[in-house]
N, C-alpha and C positions, 0 to 999 in steps of 0.2 A: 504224950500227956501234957496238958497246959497247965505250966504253975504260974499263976502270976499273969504276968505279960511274954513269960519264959516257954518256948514250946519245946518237948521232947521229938526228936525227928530220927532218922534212918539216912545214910545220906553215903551216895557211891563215892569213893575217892578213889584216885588212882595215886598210889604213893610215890612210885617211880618207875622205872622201865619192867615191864610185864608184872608189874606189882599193883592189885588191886584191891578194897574191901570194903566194905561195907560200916559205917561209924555211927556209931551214938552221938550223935551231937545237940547243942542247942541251938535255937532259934528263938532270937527278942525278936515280937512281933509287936511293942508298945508303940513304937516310933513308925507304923505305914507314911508313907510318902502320899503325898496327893492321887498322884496316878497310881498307887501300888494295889497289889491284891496279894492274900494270903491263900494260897491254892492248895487243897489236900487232894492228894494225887491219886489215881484210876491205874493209870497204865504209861507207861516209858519204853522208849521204842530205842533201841541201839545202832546207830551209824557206824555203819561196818569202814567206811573211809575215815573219818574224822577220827573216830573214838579207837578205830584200830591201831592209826597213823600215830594219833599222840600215846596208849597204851605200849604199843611196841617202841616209840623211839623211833621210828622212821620220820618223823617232826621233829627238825631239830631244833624249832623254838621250847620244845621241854627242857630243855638242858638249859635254858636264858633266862635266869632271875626275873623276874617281872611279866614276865613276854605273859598274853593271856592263857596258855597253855601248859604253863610251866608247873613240874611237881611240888607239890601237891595238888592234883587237876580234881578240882569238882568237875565233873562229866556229867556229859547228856544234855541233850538241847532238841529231844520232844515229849512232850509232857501232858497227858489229858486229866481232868481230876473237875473240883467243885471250888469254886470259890470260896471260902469260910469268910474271909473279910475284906473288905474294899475302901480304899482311900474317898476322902469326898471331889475329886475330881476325875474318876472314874465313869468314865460314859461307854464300855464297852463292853462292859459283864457291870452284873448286879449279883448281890451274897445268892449264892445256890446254883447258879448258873453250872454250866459243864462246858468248859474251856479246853480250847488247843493253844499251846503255849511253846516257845522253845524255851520253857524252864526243863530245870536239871534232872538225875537220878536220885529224888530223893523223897520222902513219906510226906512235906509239905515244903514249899517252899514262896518265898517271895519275888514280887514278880514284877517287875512295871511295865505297865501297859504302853507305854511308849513305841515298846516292842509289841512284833506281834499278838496279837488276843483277836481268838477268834470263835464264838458260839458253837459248840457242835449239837449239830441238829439232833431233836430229840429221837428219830429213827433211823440213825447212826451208831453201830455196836462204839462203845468208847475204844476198844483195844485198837479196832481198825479205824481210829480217827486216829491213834498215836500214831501208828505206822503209816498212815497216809505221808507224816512229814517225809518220808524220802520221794513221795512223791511228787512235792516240794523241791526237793533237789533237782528230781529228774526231769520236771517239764518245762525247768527255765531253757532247758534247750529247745524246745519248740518256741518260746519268747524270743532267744536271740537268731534264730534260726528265720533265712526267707524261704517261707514255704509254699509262695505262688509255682504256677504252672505245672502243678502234679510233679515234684520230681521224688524220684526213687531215693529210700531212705537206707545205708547202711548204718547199725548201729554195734560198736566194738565192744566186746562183754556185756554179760547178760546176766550178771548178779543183778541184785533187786535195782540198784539206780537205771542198770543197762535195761530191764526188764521192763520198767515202769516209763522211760523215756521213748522206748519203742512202742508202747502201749498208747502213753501218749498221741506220738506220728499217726500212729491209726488211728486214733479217735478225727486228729483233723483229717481225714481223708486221705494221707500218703500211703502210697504200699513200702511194706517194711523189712529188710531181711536184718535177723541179727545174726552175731557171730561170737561164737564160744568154744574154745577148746574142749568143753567140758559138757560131756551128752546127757548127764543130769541136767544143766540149765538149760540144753536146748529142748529137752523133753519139758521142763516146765513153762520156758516160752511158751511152747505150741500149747500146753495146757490153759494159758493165759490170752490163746486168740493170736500170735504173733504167726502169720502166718508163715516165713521162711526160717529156717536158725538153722546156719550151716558151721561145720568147724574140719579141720583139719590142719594142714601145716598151710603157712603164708600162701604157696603154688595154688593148693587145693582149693583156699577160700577165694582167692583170686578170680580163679575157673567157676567157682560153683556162682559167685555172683554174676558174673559177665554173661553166666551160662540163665539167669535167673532174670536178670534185667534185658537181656535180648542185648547185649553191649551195649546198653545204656552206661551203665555204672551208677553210682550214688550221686543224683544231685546233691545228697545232702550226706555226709559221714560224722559219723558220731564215736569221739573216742572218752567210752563213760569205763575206761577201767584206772586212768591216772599214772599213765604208763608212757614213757615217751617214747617209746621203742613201737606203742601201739600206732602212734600217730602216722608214722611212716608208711606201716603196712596200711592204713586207710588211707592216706593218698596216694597210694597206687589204686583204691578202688573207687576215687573220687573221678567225676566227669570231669570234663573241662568244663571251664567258666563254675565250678561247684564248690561246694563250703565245706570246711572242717571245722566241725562245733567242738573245742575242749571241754567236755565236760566233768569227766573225770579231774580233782584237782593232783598237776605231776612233783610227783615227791621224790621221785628215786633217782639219780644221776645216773645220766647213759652216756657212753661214751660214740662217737660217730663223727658223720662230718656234715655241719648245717649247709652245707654249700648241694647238697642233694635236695635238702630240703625247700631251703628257697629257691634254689632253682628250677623243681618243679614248679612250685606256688606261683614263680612269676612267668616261667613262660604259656602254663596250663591257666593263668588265671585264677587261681583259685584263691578263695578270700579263707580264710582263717578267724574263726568268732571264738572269743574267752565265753563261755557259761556259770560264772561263778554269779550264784542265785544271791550272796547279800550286796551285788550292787545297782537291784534293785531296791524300792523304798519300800519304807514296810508298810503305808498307808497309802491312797491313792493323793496323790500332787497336782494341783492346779495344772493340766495341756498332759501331762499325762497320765493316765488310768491305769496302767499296769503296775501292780506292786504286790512283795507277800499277800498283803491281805485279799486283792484278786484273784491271785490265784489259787490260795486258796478256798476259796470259795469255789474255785473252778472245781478244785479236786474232790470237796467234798457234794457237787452234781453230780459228776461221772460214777463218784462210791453208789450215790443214792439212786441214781437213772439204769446201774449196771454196765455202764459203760468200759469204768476201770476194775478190775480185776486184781485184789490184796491178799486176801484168803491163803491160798497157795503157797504165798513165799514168805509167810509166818511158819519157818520148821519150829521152832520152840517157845512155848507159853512158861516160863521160869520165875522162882520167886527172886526180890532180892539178894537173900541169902545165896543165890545159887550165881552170883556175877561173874565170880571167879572162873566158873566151869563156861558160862558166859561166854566171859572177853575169851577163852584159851579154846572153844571150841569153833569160835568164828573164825579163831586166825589159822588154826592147827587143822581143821575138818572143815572148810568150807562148803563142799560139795552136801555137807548134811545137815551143817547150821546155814542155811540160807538168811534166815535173819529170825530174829532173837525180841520177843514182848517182853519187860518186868510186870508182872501183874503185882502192885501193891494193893490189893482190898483182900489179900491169901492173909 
C-alpha cells in the first residue's frame, strides 16, 4: 500500500545460513534517481546455483560483513512486473510497460536501468520471461564457446542451466549429448529436444559418449554443474585441440592433484574458457555487440519462434509465502523441484 511517498512491500530475505522469510518492509519511493524505475512485480524466478550457494552457506562471502552477499541477503535477481514509475532519464521502459529485470524477490521494488531492462514482448507469457533468466545464464556458454566446424558438444549436468545450455548448442546447429546421473533429468532433456542424455558412472559416460560421437569426443565440453571434480571427468571426454567452457560457477574445494589437470590441457591442447555471464556488458558497446541486453533479446526469439523449450522445467508455480518450502525443496529434492516461479499477482 502507498502511503505518502512510503510503499508497503513483501520482500525475500535470507537471514542466515538455511534461514529464510518473507518481510514486511517499506519502500521510499520519493527520491527515483534519473535512470530508476519503480517495478511492481509479475513473477520471480529462483537461481538454484546463486541463491542456493548464498541460502546454504556454500558461499563463503555470507559469513563477510559487507561482501554483496552477506546476511542479511535480499535475494533474487529475476524479476518480471510493470513499471509504476520512472525517473526522467529513463529511455528504456515507459510507466506500464512489462519488464525483465534482474531486480530482487520482492512485491515492488526499485530498479536502475543502468542495469539490465528489457521489454517483454507482449506475446510472452510473463512467468516464462522470468524464468527465461537462467537462460541467461546458460547461453553465455555458446558466447564464450568456438563453435565453428560442427564440433560435437558434451554438456555436464542437466539441471535447468545444463538443460538450457544444451538447448542452446542445438539451436546453433551443434549435435549435443548431455550427461546426468540422474534419469529424471535425462528424461526431461529428451523432453526438451536434447537429443542424447547419458549417465552412469565416470567408465559408463566415457563409453556411451565415444560410443555416440563415433570417437569423436566433445569438441566442445560443458561443465554447467559447478563442480570441480566435474571438470576432470569432461576432459577425459574432451577431443584434442577442444574447449572446456566453466560454466557452472565452482564453489566446493576438492582435493586432487592439478598436475593431471594441466597436464592434459597442455599436452591434448585443450584451451579452458570461464563462462561467468556478468563479464559481459549489460548494453551493447561501441566494436562490440554482444551484451545482456543481446542476448537477451536472443532468448526471448527462440521463447517466441519455439525454438527454446521453458515449460517443462518450471516443476513449481508457488506463492511467496511458500519461499521457505521453496529454497528446502530445491536443495533437499532436487529431482522434483527442478526449478521453482514466485507468482506475486496470487
Amino acid at each position: 500500500m502507498l502511503k505518502g511517498s512510503v510503499l508497503d512491500i513483501r520482500q525475500v530475505v535470507v537471514t542466515g545460513q538455511n534461514q529464510v522469510e518473507l518481510q514486511d518492509l517499506t519502500l521510499d519511493t520519493s527520491d527515483l534517481g534519473p535512470a530508476e524505475i519503480l517495478v511492481e512485480t509479475e513473477y520471480t524466478y529462483i537461481s538454484t546455483g546463486t541463491e542456493l550457494a548464498n541460502y546454504t552457506g556454500r558461499e563463503p562471502k555470507v559469513f563477510e560483513p559487507g561482501a554483496w552477499c552477506a546476511y542479511p541477503w535480499r535475494s533474487g535477481y529475476a524479476n518480471v512486473g510493470i513499471v509504476a514509475a520512472a525517473g526522467p532519464a529513463v529511455s528504456v521502459a515507459t510507466v506500464g510497460d512489462r519488464v525483465f529485470t534482474y531486480g530482487p524477490h520482492a512485491s515492488h521494488a526499485r530498479y536502475d536501468t543502468t542495469r539490465l531492462t528489457v521489454r517483454v514482448p507482449d506475446d510472452l507469457d510473463p512467468s516464462i520471461a522470468a524464468a527465461s533468466r537462467m537462460a541467461g545464464v546458460a547461453t553465455t556458454s555458446t558466447i564464450v564457446a568456438d563453435i565453428a566446424n560442427d564440433p560435437w558438444v558434451v554438456v555436464f549436468g542437466l539441471g535447468m542451466v545444463g538443460n538450457l545450455a544444451s538447448q542452446a548448442f542445438g539451436i546453433h546447429g551443434r549435435r549435443v549429448v548431455g550427461v546426468d546421473p540422474v534419469a529424471g533429468r535425462r528424461a526431461l532433456a529428451e523432453q526438451c529436444g536434447i537429443p542424447y542424455a547419458v549417465g552412469g558412472s565416470p567408465a559408463e559416460v566415457q563409453a556411451a559418449v565415444t560410443e555416440i560421437t563415433g570417437g569423436a569426443l566433445g569438441g566442445i565440453t560443458v561443465d554447467a554443474v559447478g563442480h570441480s571434480a566435474v571438470v576432470m571427468q569432461a576432459l577425459k571426454a574432451t577431443a584434442d585441440h577442444g574447449q572446456i567452457v566453466i560454466l557452472g560457477s565452482p564453489r566446493v574445494p576438492v582435493q586432487g592433484n592439478l598436475t593431471d589437470l594441466l597436464g592434459e590441457v597442455h599436452m591434448r591442447w585443450i584451451t579452458v574458457r570461464g563462462a561467468l555471464e556478468w563479464r559481459l556488458p549489460m548494453y551493447p558497446v561501441t566494436g562490440d555487440h554482444v551484451s545482456q541486453y543481446s542476448k537477451q533479446q536472443m532468448i526471448f526469439d527462440w521463447l517466441a519462434r519455439g525454438k527454446m523449450v521453458l515449460e517443462p522445467l518450471i516443476s513449481h508455480r508457488l506463492s511467496p509465502e511458500q519461499i521457505g518450502q521453496a529454497y528446502d525443496g530445491l536443495e533437499r529434492e532436487p529431482d522434483t523441484y527442478t526449478g521453482v516461479l514466485l507468482d506475486w499477482t496470487r
